[in-house]
C-alpha positions, 0 to 999 in steps of 0.5 A: 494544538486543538486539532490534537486535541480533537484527534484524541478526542476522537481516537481515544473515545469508546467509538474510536478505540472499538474501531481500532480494535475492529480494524487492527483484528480483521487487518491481521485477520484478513493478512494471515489468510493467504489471497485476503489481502489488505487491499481487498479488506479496505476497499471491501470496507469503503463503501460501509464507511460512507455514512460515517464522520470521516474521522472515524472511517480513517481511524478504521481504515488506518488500522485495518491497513497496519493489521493487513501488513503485519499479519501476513507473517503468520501464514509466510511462517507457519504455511510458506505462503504469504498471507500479503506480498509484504511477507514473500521475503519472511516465507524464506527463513520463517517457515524453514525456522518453523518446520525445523520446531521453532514457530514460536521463535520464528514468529516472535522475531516476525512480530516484534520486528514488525512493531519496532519497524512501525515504530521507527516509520511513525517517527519519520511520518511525523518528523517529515509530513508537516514541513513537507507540506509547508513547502509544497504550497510554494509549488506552482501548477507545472511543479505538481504535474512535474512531480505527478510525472515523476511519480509515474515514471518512478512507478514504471522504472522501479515499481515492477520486474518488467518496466514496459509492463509497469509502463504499459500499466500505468498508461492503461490507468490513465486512458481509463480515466478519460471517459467524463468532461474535459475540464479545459472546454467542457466537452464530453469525451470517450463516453461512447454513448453511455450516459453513465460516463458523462461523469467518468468511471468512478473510482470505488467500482474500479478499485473493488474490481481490480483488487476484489473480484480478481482476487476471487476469480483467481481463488475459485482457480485455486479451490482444490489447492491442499493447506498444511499448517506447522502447528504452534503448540508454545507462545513462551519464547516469542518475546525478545530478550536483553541479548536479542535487542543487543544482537539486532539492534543495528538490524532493526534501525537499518531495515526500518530506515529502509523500509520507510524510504522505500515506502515514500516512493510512490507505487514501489509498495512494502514487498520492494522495502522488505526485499531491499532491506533483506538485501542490505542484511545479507551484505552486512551479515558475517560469512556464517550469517550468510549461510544461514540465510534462506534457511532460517536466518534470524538476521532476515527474519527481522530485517523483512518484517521491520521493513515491510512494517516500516513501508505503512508510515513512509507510504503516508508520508507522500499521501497526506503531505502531497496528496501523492499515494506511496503504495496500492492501499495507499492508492485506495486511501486517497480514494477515500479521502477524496470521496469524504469530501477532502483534499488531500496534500498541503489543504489537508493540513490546513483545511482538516488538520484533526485528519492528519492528527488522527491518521497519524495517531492511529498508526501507533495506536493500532501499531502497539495494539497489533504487537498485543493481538499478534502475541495474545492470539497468534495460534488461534488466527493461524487456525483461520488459514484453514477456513474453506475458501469456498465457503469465503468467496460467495460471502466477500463477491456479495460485499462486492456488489453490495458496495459497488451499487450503494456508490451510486444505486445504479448496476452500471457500477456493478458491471463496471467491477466485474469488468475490472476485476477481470481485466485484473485478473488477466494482469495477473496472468499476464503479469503485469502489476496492479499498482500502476494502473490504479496509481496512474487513474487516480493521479491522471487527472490531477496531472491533466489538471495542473498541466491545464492550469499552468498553459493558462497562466504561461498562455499555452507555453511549457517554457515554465516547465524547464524555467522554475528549478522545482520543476526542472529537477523533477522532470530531469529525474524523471528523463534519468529513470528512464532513459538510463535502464534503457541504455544499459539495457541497449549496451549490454543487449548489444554486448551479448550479441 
């Protein structure tokens, strides 16, 4: 009860409620721009959030994340490009909607879907996280590297269109997390010489440049690229009536339960809840519904924006229970608790239980404060789509290198994020996703850990692995998701031969 107390004492102050304002306004600010991403935003903002109380830097931080993914919708709408890749599904029905003289309809749906899917997702962060947690300190050593393997594979088999280049991703994550001191002998290694890795490449550095720099390289390809808006000249029909609450009632509730399962499995990300929930809409939908899908579909306007919404409270789930990021900003949010000194997972509910109060608390803060801005200014942020992004780029590569020398006042940081934001941007040419690669850095060296840990206490034997039932079911899923999309891969290449 007293770390409730204190989490609302910090969310409910002056300071805290401006820092949702802040951070809910330029999450959506920065979702309704197509290439500013909410993952750009929050690793842009860590660096500025070292010198602050911790509590107060997640209360930012949170916000920005709910504003980032549901703002997005606005430009998928009135643009047809998606301000996020949360919103790719919206693009679909919301702009056909929009170009026919309904943007107000199409993004009222859009807005209150994503309120409600925030809504229902906050439900199940608070339902599940706690007890989560509680069991998960009976795990041993191999348990936690069983379900860290899990996680990987998870990220590899469902996390992307290509398995191999999921995989190949997130094993390339992994080796760059290598270079530092062998924590089993105390032994340097893949430090090639350079000092500045006696301590491995730190995380901030790798994060701007993977999801910053690379984003501006591939902006600056695309600076003559024309931007049309679908004006949006009334606001009046935005809001649900009795008959729409009736008619997408069950759409709302499935889309959302959806969504928040979909964001409990790490590295899948809110573009496969929406994408998987627009699916189960359509197979429910009536025969005239059907038609109506992929050219202005209330049905899978909803469904997209509630799941895709509903992804934020899944995705924390794992991440303050298990310490286990269930998405890419996620990834980025781990980040951040480990460079505020605290450890996320079971710890944090005992050693920092006012964190995972206030986490959860501004989740829905800032979910009903987005519903307000969304509905208040919507046709004002739609303007800020047209700001020349020549004029954007220079501004966000200074906060880059800004926030990369402040880690450690040293340019080997910098270099280090220029180096990984164009690594990134050859991922995206190459299209391999972004999402393994960060998710496999940050949870290697958790698993190298706990592996080392239980070789000690079983005196090098991996018997332990197979031998406690946790472990076993997590390392049999992870052979399944594996071994079963290459055999139906094998059987039906060999069929079609």
């Amino acid at each position: 009860m007293e770390a409730i107390q204190t989490a609302s004492a910090y969310l409910f102050s002056l300071q805290g409620l401006l820092l949702v304002v802040l951070g809910t306004v330029l999450g959506i600010t920065m979702g309704a721009i197509p290439g500013l991403t909410g993952a750009m935003l929050i690793a842009l903002t860590l660096p500025l959030t070292f010198n602050m109380d911790p509590i107060n830097a997640f209360i930012l931080l949170i916000s920005m994340y709910v504003g980032a993914v549901s703002g997005g919708l606005i430009s998928a709408t009135l643009l047809r490009m998606p301000g996020t890749p949360a919103s790719i599904m919206t693009t679909l029905d919301g702009y056909p909607m929009a170009k026919r003289g309904r943007p107000d309809r199409a993004l009222g749906l859009g807005i209150t879907a994503s309120f409600v899917g925030g809504c229902i997702s906050w439900v199940f962060l608070i339902s599940l996280s706690g007890p989560i947690a509680h069991y998960s300190t009976r795990l041993g050593p191999f348990d936690f590297f069983s379900l860290v393997l899990l996680a990987l594979v998870l990220i590899a088999s469902i996390g992307g269109k290509s398995m191999s280049r999921a995989f190949l991703s997130a094993s390339l994550g992994v080796l760059a997390s290598l270079p530092g001191i062998d924590k089993a002998t105390g032994n340097l290694r893949m430090t090639f010489g350079f000092e500045e890795l006696n301590a491995g490449l730190k995380l901030l550095p790798v994060l701007i440049g993977m999801f910053a720099i690379s984003q501006v390289i591939s902006d600056l390809t695309r600076l003559d690229k024309q931007i049309k808006v679908i004006p949006l000249r009334r606001t009046r029909k935005m809001l649900f009536s009795l008959h729409d609450w009736g008619i997408q009632a069950v759409n709302l509730l499935r889309s959302s339960v959806i969504g928040t399962w979909v964001g409990i499995l790490p590295g899948i990300g809110a573009n496969i809840g929406s994408i998987s929930a627009y699916s189960a809409a359509k197979s429910f939908a009536n025969p005239e519904e059907k038609k109506k899908f992929g050219k202005g579909s209330e049905v899978a306007i909803v469904a997209s924006e509630s799941a895709n919404n509903a992804t934020i409270g899944g995705a924390l789930i794992p991440l303050i229970s298990l310490g286990i990021p269930g998405s890419v900003i996620d990834a980025i949010l781990l980040g951040g608790l480990l460079i505020h000194g605290l450890q996320p997972g079971p710890l944090l509910f005992e050693q920092n239980p006012d964190m995972v109060y206030t986490i959860m608390g501004t989740m829905l803060v800032s979910n009903v404060l987005m519903f307000l801005v969304m509905l208040l200014a919507v046709r004002y942020i739609a303007r800020l789509a047209l700001l020349p992004r020549n004029l954007l780029m220079p501004v966000i590569l200074v906060f880059c290198i800004i926030g990369s020398f402040a880690l450690s006042t040293r340019m080997f940081d910098v270099w280090t994020m220029i180096l990984f934001g164009l690594i990134g941007f050859g991922f995206e040419k190459m299209k391999i996703p972004l999402a393994p690669f960060i998710i496999g850095f940050i949870l290697a060296p958790v698993a190298e850990e706990n592996l080392q840990m239980g070789l000690m206490a079983s005196d090098g034997s991996f018997l332990p692995m197979i031998q406690r039932p946790v472990s076993l079911i997590f390392v049999i899923t992870s052979m399944a998701l594996l071994t079963i999309p290459l055999y139906k891969r094998f059987r039906y290449g060999s069929a079609s031969n």
